[in-house]
N, C-alpha and C positions, 0 to 999 in steps of 0.2 A: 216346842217343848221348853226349851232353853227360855223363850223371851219371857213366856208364863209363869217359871220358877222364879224369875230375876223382875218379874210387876212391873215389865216392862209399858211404857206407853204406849209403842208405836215398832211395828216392824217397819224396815226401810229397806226396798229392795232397788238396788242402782239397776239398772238393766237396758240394753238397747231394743232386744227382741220381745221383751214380757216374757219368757220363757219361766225365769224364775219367780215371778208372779203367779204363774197358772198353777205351779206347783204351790205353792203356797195357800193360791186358793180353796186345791182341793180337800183342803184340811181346814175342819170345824175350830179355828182359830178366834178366839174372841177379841183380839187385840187387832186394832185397824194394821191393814197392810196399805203403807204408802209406796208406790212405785214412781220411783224416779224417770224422766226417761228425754232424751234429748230428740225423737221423734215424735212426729202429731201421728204419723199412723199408726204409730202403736198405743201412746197413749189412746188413740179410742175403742182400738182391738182391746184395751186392757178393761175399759169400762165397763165391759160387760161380765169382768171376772167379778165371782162372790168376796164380797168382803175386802177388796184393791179401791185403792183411791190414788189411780193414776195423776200425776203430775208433772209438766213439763221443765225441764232443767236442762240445760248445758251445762256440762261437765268435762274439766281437766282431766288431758292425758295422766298424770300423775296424781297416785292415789291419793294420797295424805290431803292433797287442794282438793279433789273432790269428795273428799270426808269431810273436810271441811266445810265447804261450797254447800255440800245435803243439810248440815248442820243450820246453817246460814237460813236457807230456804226456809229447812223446817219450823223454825224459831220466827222467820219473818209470815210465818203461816199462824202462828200458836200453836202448833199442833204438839210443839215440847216447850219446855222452858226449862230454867237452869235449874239443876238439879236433878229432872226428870233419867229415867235409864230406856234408854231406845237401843235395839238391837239393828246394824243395818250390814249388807249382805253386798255384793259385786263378785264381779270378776278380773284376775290380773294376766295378763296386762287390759290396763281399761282398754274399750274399746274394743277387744278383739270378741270374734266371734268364739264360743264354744264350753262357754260356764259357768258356774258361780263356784268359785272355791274360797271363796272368804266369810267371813260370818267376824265380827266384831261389836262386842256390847260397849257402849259409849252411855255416857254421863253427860246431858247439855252442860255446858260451861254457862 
């Protein structure tokens, strides 16, 4: 709801298990869902989510570097560029198992 008011590009979901991908998925969302993910097997488990464009990334314990870090990817992808408003998603502390409680709308620099 959020990314679609703000025309956003690109959802960006940080996540180790896809968890927060499948949930995303299940919602008729027009706006591509990027899922970040520092595993191959979930990257393929996510492949088969509707509308997820799984992608692989290592990612910093510390959030602010791996905001960055998505940033970096995404732009070395095209899939934003500067200017563009991308909403992207994790959970703190990285790493850890058991949620996504963050949501942050970014701006590419």
């Amino acid at each position: 709801f959020t990314a679609h008011h703000l025309g956003a590009k690109a959802i960006v979901a940080m996540t180790d298990s896809g968890a927060t991908a499948l949930w995303m998925s299940r919602h008729s969302i027009r706006i591509p869902i990027y899922a970040l993910t520092p595993k191959v097997a979930t990257q393929r488990k996510m492949a088969m989510y509707r509308n997820v464009r799984p992608l692989l990334m290592d990612t910093s314990a510390d959030r602010d570097t791996a905001l960055d870090q998505a940033e970096r990817h995404l732009k070395s992808r095209n899939i934003v560029q500067k200017g563009d408003v991308y909403a992207i998603t994790c959970g703190e502390p990285m790493g850890a198992p058991g949620g996504t409680n963050m949501l942050k709308i970014c701006v590419a620099s």
